[in-house]
N, C-alpha and C positions, 0 to 999 in steps of 0.2 A: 372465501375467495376460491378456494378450490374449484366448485360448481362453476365458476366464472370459467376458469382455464377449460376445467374439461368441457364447456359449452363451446369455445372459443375452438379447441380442439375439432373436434367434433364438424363444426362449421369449416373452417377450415380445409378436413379434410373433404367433405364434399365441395367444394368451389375448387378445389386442385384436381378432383378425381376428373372432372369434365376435361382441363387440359392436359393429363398426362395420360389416359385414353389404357389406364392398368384395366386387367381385367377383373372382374371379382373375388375372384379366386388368391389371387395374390395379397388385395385388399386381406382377404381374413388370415391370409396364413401368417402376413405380420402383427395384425391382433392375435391372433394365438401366439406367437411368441411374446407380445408384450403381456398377455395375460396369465403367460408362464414364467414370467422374469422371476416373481417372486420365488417360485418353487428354484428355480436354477441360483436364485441367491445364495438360499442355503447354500445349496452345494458348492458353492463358489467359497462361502466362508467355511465351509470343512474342506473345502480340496487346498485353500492358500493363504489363509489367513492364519495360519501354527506358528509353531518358529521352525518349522522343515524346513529344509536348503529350497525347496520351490517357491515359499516365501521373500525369503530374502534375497534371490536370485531376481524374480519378476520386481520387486520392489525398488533394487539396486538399477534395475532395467528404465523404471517410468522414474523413479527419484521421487516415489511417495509413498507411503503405506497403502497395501492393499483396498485397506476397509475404508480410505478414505476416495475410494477411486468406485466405488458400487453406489449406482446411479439412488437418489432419493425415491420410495415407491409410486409419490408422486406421482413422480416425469413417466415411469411404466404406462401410471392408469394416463396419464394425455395423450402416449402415444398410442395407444388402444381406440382412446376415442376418435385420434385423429383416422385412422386405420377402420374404423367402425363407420365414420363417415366418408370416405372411400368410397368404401364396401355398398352402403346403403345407395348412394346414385348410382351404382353402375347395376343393381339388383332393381333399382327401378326404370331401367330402359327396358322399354319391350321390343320386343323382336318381329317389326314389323310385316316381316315376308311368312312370320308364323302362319300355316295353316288353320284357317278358322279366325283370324285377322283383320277385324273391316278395314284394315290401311292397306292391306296385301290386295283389294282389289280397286286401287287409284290408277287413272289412266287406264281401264278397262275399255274396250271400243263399244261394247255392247252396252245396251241400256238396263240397269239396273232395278228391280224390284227389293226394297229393303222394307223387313216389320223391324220396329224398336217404340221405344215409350220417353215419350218426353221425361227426363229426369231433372230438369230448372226452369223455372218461372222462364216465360217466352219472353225474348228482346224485340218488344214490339219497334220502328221504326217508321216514320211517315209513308215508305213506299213497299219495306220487306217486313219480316220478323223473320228471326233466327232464335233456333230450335236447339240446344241440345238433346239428343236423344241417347240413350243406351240400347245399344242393335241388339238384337237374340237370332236372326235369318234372313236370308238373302236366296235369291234366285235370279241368274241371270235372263234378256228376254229370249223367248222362245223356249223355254227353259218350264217344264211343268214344277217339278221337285223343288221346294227352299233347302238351301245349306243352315247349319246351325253356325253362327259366327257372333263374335263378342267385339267389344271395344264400343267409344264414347266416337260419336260422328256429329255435326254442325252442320245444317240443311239449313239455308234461306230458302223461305218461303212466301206466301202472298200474303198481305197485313191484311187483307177483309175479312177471314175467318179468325173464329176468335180461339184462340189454342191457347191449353190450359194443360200447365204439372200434370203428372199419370197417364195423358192421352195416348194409347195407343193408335200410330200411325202406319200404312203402310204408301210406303214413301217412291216414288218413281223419277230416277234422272239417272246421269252421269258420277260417280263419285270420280275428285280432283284430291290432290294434294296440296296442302295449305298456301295460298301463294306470299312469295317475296315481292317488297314493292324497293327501289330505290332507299328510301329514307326510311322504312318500319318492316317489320319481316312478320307476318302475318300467320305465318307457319310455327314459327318460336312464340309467338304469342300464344297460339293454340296449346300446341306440345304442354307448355307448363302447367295448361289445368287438364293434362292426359287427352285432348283429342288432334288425334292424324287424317281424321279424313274429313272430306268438307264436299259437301252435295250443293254446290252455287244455285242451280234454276233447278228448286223440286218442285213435284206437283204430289198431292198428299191426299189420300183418305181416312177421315177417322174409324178406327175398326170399334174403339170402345174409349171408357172413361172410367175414372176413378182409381186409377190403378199408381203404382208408387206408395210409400210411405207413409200413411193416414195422418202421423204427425205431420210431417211436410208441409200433405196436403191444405190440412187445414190452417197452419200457418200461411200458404203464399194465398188461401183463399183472402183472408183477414185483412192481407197484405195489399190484395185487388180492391175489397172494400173500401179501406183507410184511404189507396190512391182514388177512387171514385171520388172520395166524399172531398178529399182537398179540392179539386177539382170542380166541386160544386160551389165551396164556398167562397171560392178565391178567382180570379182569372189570370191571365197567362201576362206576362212571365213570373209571378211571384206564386203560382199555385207548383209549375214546375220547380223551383227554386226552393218551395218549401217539402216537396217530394224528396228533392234530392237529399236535403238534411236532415227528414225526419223517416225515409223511408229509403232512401238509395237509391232510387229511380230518378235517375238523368237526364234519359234518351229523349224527355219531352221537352228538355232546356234549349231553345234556339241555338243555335251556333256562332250568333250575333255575342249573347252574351256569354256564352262557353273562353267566345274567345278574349271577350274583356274580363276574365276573372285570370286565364293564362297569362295574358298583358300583362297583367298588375301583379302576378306571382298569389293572387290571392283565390285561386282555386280548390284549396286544403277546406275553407267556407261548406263549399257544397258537397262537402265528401264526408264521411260516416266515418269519426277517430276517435281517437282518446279521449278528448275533450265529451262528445258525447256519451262516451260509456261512462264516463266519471261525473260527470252530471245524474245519469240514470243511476248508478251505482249507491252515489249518495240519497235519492229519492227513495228507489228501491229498499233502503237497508231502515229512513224515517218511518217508514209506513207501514213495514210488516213489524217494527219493535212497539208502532203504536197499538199494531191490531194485537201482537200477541203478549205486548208488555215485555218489559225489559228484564225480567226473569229468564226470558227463551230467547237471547239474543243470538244464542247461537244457531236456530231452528231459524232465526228473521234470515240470519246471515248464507244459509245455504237456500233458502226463498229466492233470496235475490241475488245470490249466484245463478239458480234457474232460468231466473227473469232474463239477467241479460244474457246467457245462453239463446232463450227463445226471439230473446231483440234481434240478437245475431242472424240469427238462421233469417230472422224475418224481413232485417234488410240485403241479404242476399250473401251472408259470410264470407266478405272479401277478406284478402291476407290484411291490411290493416286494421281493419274490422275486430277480427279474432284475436290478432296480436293484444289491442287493447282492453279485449272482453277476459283475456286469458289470466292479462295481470292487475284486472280489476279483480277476478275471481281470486287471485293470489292475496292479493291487498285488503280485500273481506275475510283469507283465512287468518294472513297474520295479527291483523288487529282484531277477531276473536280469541286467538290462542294468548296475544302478551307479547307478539313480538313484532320489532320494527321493519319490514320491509327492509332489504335491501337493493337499489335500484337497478345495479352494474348486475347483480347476480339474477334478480329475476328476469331483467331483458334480452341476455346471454341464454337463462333456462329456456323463456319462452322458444325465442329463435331456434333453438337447440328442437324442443318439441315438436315446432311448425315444420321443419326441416325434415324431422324425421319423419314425420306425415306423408309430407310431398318434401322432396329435395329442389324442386325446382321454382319453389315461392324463394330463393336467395335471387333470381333473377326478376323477380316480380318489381317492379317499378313503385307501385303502392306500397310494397312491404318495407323497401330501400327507404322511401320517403318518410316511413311512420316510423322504421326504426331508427334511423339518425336524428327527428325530430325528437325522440324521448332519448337517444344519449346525448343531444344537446341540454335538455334540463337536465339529465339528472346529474351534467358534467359540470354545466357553467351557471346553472339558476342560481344554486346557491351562491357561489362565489361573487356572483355580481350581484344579488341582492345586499351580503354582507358587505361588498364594497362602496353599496348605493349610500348605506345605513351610515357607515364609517363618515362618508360624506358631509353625510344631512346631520350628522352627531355635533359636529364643529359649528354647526351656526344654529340649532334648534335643542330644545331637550330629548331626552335619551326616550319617549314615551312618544314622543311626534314623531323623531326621529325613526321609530319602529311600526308605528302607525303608517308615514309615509312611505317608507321603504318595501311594506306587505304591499299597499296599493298600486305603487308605482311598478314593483317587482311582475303583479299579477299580469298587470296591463302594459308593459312594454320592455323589461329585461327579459320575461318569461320566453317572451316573444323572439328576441335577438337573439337569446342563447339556443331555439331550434334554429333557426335560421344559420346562423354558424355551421352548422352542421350539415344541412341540407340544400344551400347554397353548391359546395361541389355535386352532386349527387345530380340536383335541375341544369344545371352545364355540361356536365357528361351526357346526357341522356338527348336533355332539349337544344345544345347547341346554343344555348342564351341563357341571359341574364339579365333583368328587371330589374333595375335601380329604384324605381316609382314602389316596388313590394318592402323596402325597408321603409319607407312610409305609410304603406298601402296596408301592410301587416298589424304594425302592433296600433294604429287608429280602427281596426277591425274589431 
């Protein structure tokens, strides 16, 4: 349980750091005192815990013995990490007006010349695509010299060209600052996967190709392939719909049926979660102990760790994506080594990791969603399966009665115990609530 607290810790203090607007600095200097508590202990118990008059004076004072008033080491290391977390979001804001800054030149009157290289598979759309790129220079117009400048920028562009990972582009429009709309804020969207500036109406040259990551590359190639071929064998809506679950690719899903899977609360269907990593997980781990025989099960078992690493990247490494691939990979080391999983501590670890990464996947909506839905089971599955069982024990034998309650558990308690959970999470966010999804859900 420890690892739990200081996860919790940890988490915590980046979601307060945003509202209490400390600066970094501060953040570490009370980690550094909680990480010196321990040394100042000592000294606590040699400066007042004797039988000197300053013991039994301060003692006589709080009406308790010294030694029982010196905080457990514990509560130090929480308050470390809480302070640790802190510290890490405010060290991840960047300093937008920095010189060399692609966000410091938003709202520029002059027309802009930007090189940068596509760094994510392109979001193709019926009438745009949008581009993340990573900048390296800029030149204002009229302007012969590029500046060297850094940062993550999002340019819509035209869908007739076919833009591909690594392409170097040099890019010509206006950069804006991310807009806010009434209901959704478009700019905090951006911000949390690091991009500030956003090019709306660019017009683009290719200067080169192949450039980025070679791993990357030839994953999101794979990736274009896989979407071709569904695409060949299937027709629309069920080619996009099978994109969406076996590869992550949405954007081709009508909006007709986008909005009937929202309706019914059963939208989680076409999204890339736990459920699928745990599926591949167990495929993955059958198939390399058959190739390499159950002698090397520990050599299968980092295979397909690999595997779903490269699944991840392949359907585009969203925060719930990774969450689930993280503690599949945890869940393949425990059950190599001999030991049980523990759910509350690894989902706490995870969180704790993905935070440290980016701090700003606590605001991620997908993440919110996937991590409530797994402390829904790992909270309430059991209890209400043993409760189903207790049930079904009274009027069947103890052997059906356990037979039924795995079944029924898999297929519809499983079900209501995320839901419990992520029930607040979809009101908070979407303003509604889908009564037709506790039906809709566990018939799914």
């Amino acid at each position: 349980m420890p690892l739990l607290w200081l996860s919790l810790a940890f988490l915590t203090g980046i979601a307060l750091s945003e509202y209490l607007g400390l600066p970094a600095v501060t953040w570490l200097g009370l980690a550094g005192l909680a990480l010196a508590a321990p040394l100042l202990r000592r000294f606590w118990r040699r400066l007042f815990t004797g039988s000197s008059g300053w013991s039994r004076l301060v003692a006589g004072l709080v009406g308790a013995p010294l030694s029982k008033l010196q905080p457990p080491l514990l509560w130090w290391a929480i308050l470390a990490a809480f302070a640790l977390g802190g510290a890490r979001f405010q060290l991840g804001l960047p300093d937008l007006n920095a010189p060399g800054m692609i966000a410091s030149y938003n709202g520029k009157a002059e027309r802009l010349f930007v090189e940068a290289v596509v760094v994510a598979p392109p979001d193709q759309r019926d009438r745009y695509t949008n581009l993340r790129l990573e900048v390296e220079r800029l030149r204002p117009e009229g302007e012969e010299l590029f500046e060297p400048v850094h940062g993550l920028l999002l340019a819509r562009l035209s869908a007739a060209v076919d833009w591909r990972y690594g392409d170097r582009l040099l890019l010509e429009g206006w950069l804006e600052t991310p807009p806010e709309f009434e209901s959704f804020s478009y700019r905090d969207y951006l911000a949390r996967q690091g991009i500030y500036a956003y090019m709306p109406s660019a017009s683009a040259e290719r200067l080169a190709t192949g450039e980025g990551n070679p791993i990357l590359r030839r994953i999101y190639d794979l990736r274009e392939r896989a979407l071709e071929l569904v695409h060949r064998l299937y027709p629309d809506p069920e080619a996009s719909l099978l994109a969406g679950i076996l590869l992550g690719v949405e954007t081709g899903i009508p909006q007709e049926v986008q909005r009937a899977f929202a309706d019914t609360g059963t939208a989680h269907i076409i999204a890339i979660s736990g459920f699928n990593i745990t599926i591949l997980s167990g495929l993955f781990t059958v198939v390399f102990i058959r190739l390499l025989g159950k002698g090397r099960r520990y050599l299968a078992a980092v295979l397909s760790a690999v595997a779903i690493a490269l699944y991840t990247l392949l359907v585009g490494a969203g925060a719930a994506v990774v969450r689930a691939a993280i503690m599949g990979g945890l869940a393949l080391l425990a059950r190599q080594i001999g030991r049980r999983q523990q759910g509350l501590n690894s989902l706490g670890f995870v969180a704790a990791l993905m935070a440290l990464h980016n701090p700003h996947v606590l605001w991620d909506i997908s993440f919110q969603l996937s991590f409530m839905a797994t402390l829904g089971l790992v909270l309430y599955a059991e209890p209400l399966t043993a409760f189903f069982r207790g049930i079904a024990a009274r009027f069947l034998s103890s052997e059906t009665a356990e037979r039924l309650a795995g079944a029924f558990g898999e297929y519809f308690l499983f079900t209501i115990a995320a839901q419990v959970t992520t029930l607040p999470v979809i009101a908070y966010h979407f303003e509604r609530l889908s009564l037709s999804s506790l039906a809709a859900n566990p018939a799914s």
